[in-house]
PDB file with SEQRES, HELIX, SHEET and CRYST1 records, atoms N, CA, C and O in Angstrom:
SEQRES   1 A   76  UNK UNK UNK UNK UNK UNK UNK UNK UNK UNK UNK UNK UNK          
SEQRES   2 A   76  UNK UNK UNK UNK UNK UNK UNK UNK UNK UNK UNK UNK UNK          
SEQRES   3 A   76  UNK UNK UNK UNK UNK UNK UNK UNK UNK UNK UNK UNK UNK          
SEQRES   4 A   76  UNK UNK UNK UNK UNK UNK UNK UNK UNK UNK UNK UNK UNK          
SEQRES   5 A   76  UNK UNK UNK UNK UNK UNK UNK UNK UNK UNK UNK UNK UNK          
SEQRES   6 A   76  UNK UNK UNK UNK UNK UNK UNK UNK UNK UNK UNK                  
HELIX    1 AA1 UNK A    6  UNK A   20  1                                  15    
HELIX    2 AA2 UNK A   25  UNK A   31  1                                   7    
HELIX    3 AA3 UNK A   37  UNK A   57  1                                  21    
SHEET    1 AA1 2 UNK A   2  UNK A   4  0                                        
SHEET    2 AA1 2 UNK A  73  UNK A  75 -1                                        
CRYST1    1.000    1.000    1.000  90.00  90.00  90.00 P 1           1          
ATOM      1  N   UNK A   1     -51.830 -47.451  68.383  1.00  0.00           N  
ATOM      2  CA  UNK A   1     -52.333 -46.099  68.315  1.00  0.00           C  
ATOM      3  C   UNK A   1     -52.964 -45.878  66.940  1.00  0.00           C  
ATOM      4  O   UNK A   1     -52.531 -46.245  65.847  1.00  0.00           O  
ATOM      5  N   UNK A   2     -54.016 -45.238  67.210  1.00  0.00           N  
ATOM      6  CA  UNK A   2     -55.166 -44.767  65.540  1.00  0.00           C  
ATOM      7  C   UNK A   2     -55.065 -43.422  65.598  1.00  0.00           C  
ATOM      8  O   UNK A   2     -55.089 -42.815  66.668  1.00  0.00           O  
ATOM      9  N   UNK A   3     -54.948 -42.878  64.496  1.00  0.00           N  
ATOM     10  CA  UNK A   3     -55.710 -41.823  64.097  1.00  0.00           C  
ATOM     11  C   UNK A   3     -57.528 -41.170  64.026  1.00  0.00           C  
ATOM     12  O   UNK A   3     -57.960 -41.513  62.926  1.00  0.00           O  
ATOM     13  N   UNK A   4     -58.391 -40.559  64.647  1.00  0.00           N  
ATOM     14  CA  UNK A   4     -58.805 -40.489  64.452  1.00  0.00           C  
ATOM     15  C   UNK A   4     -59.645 -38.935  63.707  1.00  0.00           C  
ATOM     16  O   UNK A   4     -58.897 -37.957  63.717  1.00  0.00           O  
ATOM     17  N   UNK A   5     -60.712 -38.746  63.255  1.00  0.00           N  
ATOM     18  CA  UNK A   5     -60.842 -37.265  62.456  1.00  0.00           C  
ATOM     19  C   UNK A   5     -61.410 -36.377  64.195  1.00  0.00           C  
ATOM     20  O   UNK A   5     -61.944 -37.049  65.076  1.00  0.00           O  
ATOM     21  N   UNK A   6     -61.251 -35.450  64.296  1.00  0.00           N  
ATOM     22  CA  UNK A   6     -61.286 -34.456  65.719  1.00  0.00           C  
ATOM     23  C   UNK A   6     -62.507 -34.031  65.602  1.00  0.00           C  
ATOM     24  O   UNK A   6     -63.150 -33.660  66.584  1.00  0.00           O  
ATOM     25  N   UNK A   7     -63.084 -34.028  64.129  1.00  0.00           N  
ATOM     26  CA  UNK A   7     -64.408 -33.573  64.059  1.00  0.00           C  
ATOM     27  C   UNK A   7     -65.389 -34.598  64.786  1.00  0.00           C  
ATOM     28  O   UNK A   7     -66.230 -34.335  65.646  1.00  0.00           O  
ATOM     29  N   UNK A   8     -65.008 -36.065  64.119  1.00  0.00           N  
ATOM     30  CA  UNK A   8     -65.835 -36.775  64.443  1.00  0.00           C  
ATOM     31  C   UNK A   8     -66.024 -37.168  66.349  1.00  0.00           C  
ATOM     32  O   UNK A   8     -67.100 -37.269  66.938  1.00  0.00           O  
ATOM     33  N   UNK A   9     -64.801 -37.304  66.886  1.00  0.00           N  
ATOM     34  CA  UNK A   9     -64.427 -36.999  68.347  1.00  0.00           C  
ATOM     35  C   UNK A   9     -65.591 -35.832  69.085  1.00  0.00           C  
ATOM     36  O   UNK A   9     -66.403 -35.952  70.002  1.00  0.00           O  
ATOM     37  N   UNK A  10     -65.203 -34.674  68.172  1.00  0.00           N  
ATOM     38  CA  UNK A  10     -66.056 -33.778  68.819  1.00  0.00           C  
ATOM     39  C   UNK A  10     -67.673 -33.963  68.697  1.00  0.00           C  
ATOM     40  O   UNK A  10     -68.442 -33.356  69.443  1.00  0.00           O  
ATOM     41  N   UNK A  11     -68.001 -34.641  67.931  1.00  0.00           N  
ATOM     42  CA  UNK A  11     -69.150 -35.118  67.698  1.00  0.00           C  
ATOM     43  C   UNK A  11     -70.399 -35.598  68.339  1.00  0.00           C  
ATOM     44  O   UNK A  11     -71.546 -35.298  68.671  1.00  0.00           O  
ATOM     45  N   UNK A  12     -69.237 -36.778  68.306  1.00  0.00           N  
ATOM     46  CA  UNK A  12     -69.353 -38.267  69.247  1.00  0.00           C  
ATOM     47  C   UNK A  12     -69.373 -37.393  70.637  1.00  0.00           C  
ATOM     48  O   UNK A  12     -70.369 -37.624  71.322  1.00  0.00           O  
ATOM     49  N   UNK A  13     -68.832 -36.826  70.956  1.00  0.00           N  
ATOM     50  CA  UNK A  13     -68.684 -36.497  72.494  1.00  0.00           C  
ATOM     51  C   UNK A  13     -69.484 -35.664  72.702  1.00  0.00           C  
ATOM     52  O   UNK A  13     -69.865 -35.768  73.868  1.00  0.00           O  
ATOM     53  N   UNK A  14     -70.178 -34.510  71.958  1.00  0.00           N  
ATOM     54  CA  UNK A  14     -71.606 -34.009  71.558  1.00  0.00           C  
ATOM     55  C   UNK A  14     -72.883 -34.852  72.059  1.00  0.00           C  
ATOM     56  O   UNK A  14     -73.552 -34.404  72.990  1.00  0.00           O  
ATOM     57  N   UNK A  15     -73.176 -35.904  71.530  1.00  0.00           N  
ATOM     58  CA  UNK A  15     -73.663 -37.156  71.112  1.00  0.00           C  
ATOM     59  C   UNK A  15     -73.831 -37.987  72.641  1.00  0.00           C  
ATOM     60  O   UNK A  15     -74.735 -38.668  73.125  1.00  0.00           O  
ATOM     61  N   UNK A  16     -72.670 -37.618  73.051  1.00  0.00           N  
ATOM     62  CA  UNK A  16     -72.568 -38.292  74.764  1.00  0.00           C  
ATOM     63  C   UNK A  16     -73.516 -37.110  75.706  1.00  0.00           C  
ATOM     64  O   UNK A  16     -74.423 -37.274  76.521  1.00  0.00           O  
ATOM     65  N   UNK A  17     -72.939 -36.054  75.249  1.00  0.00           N  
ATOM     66  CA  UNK A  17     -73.282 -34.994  76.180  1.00  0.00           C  
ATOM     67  C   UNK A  17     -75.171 -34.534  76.370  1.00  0.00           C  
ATOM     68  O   UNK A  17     -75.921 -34.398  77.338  1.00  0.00           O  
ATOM     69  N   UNK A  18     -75.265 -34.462  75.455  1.00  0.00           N  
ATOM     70  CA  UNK A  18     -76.539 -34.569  74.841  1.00  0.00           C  
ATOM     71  C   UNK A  18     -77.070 -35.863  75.276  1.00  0.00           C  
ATOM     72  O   UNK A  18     -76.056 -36.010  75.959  1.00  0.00           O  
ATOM     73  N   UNK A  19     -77.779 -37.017  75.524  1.00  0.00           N  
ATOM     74  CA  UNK A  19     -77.677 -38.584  75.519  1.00  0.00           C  
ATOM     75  C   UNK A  19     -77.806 -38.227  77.145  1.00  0.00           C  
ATOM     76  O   UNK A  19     -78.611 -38.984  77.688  1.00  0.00           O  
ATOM     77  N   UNK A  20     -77.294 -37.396  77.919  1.00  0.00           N  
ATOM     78  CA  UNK A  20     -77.117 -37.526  79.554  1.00  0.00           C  
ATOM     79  C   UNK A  20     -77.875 -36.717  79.494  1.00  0.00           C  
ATOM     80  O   UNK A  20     -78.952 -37.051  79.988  1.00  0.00           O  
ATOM     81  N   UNK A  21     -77.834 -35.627  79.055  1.00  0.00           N  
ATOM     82  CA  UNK A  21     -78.438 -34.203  79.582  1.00  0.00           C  
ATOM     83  C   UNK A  21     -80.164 -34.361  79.151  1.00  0.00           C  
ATOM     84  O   UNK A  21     -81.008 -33.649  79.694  1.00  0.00           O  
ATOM     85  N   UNK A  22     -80.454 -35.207  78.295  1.00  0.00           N  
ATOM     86  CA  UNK A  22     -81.709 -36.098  77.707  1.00  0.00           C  
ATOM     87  C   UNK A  22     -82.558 -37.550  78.981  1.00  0.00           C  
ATOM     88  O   UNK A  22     -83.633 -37.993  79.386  1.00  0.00           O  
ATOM     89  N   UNK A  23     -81.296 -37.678  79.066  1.00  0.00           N  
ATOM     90  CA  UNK A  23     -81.659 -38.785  80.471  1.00  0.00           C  
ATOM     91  C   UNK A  23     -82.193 -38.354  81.751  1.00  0.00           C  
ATOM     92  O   UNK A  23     -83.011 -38.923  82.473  1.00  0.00           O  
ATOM     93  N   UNK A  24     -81.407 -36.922  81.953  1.00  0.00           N  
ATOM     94  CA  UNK A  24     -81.950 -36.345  83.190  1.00  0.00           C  
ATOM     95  C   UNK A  24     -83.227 -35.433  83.156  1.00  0.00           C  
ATOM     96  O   UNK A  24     -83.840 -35.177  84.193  1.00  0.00           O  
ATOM     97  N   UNK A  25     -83.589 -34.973  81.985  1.00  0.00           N  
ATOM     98  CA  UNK A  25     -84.735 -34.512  81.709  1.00  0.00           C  
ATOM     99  C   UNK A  25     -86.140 -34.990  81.974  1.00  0.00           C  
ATOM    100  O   UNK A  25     -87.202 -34.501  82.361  1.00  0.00           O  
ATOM    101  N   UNK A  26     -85.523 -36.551  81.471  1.00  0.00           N  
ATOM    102  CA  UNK A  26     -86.640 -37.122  81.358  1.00  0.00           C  
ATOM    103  C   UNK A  26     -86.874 -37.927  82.139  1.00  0.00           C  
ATOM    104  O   UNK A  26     -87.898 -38.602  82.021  1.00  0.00           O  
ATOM    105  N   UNK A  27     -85.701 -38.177  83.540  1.00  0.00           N  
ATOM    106  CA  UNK A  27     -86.055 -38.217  85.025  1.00  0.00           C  
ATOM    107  C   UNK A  27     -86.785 -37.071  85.704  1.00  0.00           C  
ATOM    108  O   UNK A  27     -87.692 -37.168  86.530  1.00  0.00           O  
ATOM    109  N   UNK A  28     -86.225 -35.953  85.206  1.00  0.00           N  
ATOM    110  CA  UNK A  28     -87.014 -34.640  85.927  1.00  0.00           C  
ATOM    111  C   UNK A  28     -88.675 -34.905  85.660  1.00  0.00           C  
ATOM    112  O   UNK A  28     -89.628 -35.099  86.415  1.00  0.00           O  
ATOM    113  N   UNK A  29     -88.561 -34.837  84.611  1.00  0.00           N  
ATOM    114  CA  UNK A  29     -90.069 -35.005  83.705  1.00  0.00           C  
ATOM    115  C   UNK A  29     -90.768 -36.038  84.226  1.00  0.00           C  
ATOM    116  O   UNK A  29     -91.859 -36.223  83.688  1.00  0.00           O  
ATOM    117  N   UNK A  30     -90.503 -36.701  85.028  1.00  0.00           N  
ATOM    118  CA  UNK A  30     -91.304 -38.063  86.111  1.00  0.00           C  
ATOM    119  C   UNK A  30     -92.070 -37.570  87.194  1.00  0.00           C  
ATOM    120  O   UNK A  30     -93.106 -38.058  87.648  1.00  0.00           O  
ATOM    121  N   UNK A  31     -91.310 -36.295  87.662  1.00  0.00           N  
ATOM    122  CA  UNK A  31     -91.481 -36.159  88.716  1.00  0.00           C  
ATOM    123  C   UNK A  31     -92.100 -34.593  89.104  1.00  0.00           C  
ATOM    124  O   UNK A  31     -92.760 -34.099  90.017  1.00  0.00           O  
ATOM    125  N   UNK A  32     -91.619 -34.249  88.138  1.00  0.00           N  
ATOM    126  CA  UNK A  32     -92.257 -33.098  87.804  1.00  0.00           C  
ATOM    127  C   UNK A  32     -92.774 -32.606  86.655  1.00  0.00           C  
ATOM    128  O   UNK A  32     -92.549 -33.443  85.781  1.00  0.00           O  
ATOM    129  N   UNK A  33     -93.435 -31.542  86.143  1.00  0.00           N  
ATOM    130  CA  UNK A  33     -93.700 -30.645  84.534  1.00  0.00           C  
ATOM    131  C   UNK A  33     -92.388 -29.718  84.449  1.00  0.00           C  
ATOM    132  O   UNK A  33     -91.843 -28.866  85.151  1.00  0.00           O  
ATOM    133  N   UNK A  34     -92.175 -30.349  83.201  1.00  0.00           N  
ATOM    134  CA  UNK A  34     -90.784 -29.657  82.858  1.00  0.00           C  
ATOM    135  C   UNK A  34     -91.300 -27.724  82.841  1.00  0.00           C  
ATOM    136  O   UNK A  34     -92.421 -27.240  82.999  1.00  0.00           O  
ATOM    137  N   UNK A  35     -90.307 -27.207  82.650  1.00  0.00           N  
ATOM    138  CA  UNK A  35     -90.480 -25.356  82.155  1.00  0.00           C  
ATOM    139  C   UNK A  35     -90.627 -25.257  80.816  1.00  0.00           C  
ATOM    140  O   UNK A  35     -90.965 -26.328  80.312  1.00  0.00           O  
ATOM    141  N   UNK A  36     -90.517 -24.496  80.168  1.00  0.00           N  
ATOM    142  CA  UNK A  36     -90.725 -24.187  78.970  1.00  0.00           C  
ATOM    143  C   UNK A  36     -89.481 -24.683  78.385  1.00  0.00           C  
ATOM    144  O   UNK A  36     -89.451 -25.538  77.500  1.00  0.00           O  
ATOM    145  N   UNK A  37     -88.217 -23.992  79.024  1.00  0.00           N  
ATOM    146  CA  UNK A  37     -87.330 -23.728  78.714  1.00  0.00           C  
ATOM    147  C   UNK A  37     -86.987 -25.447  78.590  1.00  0.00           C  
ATOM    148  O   UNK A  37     -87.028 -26.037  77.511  1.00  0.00           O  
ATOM    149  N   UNK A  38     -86.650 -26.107  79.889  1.00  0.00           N  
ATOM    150  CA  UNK A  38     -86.558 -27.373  80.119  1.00  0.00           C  
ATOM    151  C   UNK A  38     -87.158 -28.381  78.934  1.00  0.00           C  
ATOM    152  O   UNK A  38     -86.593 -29.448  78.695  1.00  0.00           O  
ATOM    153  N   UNK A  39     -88.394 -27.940  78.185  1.00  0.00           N  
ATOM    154  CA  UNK A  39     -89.396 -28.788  77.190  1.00  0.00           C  
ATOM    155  C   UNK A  39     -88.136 -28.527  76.029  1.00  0.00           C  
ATOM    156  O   UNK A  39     -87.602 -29.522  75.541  1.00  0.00           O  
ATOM    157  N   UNK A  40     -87.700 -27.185  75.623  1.00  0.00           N  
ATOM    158  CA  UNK A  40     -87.132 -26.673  74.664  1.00  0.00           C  
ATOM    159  C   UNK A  40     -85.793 -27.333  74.657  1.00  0.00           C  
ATOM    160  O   UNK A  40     -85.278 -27.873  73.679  1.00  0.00           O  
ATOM    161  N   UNK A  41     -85.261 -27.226  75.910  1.00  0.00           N  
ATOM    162  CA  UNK A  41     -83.370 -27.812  75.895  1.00  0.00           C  
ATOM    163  C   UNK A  41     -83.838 -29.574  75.142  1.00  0.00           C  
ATOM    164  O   UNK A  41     -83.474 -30.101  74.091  1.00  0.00           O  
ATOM    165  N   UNK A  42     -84.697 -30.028  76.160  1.00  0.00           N  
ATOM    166  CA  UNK A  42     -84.932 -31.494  76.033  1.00  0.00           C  
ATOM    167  C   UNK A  42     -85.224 -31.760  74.572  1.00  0.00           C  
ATOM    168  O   UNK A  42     -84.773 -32.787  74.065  1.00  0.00           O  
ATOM    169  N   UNK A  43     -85.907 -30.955  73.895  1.00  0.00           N  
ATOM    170  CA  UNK A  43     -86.076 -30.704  72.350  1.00  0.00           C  
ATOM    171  C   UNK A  43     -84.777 -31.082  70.983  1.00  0.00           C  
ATOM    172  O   UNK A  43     -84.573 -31.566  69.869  1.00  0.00           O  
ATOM    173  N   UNK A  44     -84.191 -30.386  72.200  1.00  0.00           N  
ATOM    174  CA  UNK A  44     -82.946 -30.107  71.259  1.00  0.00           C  
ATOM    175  C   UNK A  44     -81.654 -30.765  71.119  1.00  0.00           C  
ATOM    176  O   UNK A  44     -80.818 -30.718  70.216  1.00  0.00           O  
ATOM    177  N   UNK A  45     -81.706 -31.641  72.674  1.00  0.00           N  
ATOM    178  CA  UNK A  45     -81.219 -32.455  73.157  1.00  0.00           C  
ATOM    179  C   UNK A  45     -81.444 -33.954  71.985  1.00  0.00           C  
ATOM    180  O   UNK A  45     -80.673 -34.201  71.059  1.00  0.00           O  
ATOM    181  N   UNK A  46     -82.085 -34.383  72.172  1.00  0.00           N  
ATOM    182  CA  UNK A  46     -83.290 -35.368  71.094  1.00  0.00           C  
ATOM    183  C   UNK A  46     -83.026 -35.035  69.422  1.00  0.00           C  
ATOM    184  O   UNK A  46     -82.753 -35.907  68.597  1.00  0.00           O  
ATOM    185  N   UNK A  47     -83.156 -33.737  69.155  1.00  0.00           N  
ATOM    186  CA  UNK A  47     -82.950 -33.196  67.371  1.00  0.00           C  
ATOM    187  C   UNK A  47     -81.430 -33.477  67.294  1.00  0.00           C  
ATOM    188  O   UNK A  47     -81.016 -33.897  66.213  1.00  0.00           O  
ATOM    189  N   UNK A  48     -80.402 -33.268  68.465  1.00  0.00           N  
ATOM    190  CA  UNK A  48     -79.242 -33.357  68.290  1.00  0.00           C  
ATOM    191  C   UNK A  48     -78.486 -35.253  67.675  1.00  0.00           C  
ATOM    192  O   UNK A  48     -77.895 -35.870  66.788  1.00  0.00           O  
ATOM    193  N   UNK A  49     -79.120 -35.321  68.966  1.00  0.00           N  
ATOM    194  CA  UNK A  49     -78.797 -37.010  68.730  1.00  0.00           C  
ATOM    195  C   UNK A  49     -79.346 -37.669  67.225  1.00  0.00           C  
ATOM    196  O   UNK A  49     -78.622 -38.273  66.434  1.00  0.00           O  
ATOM    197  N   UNK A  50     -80.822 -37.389  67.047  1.00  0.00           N  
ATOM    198  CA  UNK A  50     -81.626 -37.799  65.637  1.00  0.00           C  
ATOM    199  C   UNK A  50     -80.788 -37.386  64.783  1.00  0.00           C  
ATOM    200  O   UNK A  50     -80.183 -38.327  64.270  1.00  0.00           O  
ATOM    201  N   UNK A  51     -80.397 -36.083  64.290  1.00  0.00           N  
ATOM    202  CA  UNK A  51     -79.490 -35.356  63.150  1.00  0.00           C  
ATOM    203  C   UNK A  51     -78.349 -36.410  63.451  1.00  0.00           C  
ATOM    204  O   UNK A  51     -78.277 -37.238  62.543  1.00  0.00           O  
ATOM    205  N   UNK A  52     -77.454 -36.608  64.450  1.00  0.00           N  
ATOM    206  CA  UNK A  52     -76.247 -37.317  64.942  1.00  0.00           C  
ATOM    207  C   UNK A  52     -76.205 -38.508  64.182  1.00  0.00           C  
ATOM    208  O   UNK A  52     -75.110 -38.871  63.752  1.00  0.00           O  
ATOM    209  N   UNK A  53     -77.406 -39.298  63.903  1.00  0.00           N  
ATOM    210  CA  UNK A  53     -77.812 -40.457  64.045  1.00  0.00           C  
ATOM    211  C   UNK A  53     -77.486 -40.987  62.198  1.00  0.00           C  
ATOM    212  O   UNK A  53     -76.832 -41.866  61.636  1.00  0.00           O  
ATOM    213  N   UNK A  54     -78.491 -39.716  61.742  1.00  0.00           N  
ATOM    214  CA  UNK A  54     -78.843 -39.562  60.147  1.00  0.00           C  
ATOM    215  C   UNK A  54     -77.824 -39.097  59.838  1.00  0.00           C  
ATOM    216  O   UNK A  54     -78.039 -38.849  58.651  1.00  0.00           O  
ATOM    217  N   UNK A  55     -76.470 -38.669  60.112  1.00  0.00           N  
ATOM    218  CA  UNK A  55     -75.648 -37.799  59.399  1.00  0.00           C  
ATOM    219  C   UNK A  55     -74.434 -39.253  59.227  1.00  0.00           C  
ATOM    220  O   UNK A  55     -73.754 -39.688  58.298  1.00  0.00           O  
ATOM    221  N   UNK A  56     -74.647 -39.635  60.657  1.00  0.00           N  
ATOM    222  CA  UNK A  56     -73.490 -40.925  60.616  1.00  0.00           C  
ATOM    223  C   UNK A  56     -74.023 -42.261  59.722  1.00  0.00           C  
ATOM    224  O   UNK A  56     -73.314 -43.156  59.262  1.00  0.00           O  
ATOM    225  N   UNK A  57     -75.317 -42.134  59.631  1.00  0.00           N  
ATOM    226  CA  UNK A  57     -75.987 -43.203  58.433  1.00  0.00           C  
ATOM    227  C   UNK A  57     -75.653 -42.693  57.232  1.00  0.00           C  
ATOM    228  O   UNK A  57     -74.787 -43.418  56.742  1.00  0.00           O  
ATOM    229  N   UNK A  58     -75.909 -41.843  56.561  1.00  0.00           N  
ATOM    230  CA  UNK A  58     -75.222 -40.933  55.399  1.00  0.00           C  
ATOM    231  C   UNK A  58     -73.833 -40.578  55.275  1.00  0.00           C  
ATOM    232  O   UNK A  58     -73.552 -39.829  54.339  1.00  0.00           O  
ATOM    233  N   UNK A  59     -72.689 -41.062  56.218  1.00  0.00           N  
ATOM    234  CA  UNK A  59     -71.714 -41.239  55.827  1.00  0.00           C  
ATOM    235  C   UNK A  59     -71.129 -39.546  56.088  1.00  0.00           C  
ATOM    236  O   UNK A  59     -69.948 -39.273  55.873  1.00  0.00           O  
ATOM    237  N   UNK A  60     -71.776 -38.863  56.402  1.00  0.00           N  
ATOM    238  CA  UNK A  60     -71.581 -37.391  56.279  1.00  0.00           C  
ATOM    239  C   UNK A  60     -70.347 -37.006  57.049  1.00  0.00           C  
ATOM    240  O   UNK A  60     -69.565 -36.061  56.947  1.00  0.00           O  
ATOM    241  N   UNK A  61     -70.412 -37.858  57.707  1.00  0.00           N  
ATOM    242  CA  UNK A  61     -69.329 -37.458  59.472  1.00  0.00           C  
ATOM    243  C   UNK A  61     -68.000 -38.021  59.361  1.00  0.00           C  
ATOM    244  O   UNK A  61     -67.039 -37.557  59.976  1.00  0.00           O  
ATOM    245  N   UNK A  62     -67.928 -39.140  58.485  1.00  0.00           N  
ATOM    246  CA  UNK A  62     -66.712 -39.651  57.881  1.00  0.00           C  
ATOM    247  C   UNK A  62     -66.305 -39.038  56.917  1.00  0.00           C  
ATOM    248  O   UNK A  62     -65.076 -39.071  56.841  1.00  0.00           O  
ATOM    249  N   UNK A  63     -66.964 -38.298  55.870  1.00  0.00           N  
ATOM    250  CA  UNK A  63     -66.419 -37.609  54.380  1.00  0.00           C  
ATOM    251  C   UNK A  63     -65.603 -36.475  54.956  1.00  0.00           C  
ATOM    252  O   UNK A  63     -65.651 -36.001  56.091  1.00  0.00           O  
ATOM    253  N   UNK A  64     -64.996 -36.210  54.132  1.00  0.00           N  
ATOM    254  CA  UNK A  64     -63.651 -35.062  53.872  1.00  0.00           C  
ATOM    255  C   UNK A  64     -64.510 -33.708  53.816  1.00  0.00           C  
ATOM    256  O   UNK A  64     -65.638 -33.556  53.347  1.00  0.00           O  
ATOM    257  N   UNK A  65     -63.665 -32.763  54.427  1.00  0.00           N  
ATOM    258  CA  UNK A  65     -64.970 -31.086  55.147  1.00  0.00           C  
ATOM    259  C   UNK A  65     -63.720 -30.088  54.222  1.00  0.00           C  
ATOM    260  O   UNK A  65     -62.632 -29.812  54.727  1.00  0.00           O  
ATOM    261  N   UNK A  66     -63.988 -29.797  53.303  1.00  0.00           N  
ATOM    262  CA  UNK A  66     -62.921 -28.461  52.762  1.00  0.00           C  
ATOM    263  C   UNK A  66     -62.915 -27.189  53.655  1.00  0.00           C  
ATOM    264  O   UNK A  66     -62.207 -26.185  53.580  1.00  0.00           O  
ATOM    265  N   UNK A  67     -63.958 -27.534  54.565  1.00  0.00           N  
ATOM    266  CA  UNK A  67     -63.666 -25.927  55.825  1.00  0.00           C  
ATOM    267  C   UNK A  67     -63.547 -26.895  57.039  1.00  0.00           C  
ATOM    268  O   UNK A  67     -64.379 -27.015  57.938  1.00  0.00           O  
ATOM    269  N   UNK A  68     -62.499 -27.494  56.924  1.00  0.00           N  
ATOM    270  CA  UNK A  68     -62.239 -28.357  58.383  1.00  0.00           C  
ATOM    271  C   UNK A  68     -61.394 -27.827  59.487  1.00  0.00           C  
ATOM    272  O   UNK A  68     -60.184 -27.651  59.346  1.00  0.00           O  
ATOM    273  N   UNK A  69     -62.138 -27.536  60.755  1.00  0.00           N  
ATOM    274  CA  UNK A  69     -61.756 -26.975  61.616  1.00  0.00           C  
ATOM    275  C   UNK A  69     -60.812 -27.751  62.804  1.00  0.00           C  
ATOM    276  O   UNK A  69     -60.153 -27.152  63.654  1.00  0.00           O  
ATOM    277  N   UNK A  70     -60.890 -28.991  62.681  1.00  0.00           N  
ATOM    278  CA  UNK A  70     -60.333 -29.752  63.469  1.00  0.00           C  
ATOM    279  C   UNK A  70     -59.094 -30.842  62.935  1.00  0.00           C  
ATOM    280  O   UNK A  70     -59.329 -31.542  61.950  1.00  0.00           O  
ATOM    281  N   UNK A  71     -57.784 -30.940  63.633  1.00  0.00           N  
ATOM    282  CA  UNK A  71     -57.288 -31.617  63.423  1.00  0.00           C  
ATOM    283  C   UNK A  71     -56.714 -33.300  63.996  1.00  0.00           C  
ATOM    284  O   UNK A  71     -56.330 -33.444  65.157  1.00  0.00           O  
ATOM    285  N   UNK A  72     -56.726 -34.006  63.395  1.00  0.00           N  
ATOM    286  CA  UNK A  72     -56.704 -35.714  63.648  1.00  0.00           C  
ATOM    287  C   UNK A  72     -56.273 -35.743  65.195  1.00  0.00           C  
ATOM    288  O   UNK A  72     -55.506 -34.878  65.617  1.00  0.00           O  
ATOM    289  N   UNK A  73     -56.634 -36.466  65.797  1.00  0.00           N  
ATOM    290  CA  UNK A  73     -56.407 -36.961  67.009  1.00  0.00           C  
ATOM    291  C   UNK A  73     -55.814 -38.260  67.534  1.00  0.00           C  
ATOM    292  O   UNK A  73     -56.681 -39.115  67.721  1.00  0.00           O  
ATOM    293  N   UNK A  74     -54.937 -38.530  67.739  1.00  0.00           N  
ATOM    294  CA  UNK A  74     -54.355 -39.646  68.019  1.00  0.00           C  
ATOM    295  C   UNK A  74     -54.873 -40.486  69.405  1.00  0.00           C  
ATOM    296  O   UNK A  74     -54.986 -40.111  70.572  1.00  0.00           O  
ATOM    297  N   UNK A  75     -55.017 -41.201  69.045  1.00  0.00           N  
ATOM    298  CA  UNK A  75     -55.710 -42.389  70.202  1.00  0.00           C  
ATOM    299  C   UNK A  75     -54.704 -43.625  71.248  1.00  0.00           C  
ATOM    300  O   UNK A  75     -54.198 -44.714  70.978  1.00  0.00           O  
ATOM    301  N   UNK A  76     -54.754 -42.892  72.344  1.00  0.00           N  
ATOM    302  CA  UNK A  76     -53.580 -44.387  72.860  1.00  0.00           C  
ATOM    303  C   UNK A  76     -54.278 -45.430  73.744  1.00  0.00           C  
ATOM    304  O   UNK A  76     -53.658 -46.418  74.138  1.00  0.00           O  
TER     305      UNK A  76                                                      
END                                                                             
């Protein structure tokens, strides 16, 4: 069993959520012209993961948060 930080969990699972909801877009987007709205989620979907990407390269997501909202999570 590990410890892990809850932030980063919540993250990562962000990261998942986003990653699917990006996949199906851009099945929709095959087959059809997305909506506005649809262009915008898919937008954000994409900025999420990129930021995700650069924050975990910068070490950001592992460093210590003095307004930390989440606590460690144990892994079995």
């Amino acid at each position: 069993m590990s410890k892990v930080s809850g932030r980063k969990l919540w993250l990562d699972e962000g990261v998942v959520h986003a990653g699917k909801f990006l996949k199906q877009l851009m099945s929709t987007e095959e087959r059809r012209t997305l909506s506005k709205s649809e262009q915008n989620l898919k937008m954000m979907s994409a900025s999420f993961i990129y930021l995700h990407h650069i924050a975990a390269e910068e070490g950001l997501i592992d460093e210590e948060d003095p307004n930390y909202l989440f606590d460690d999570e144990i892994l079995h």
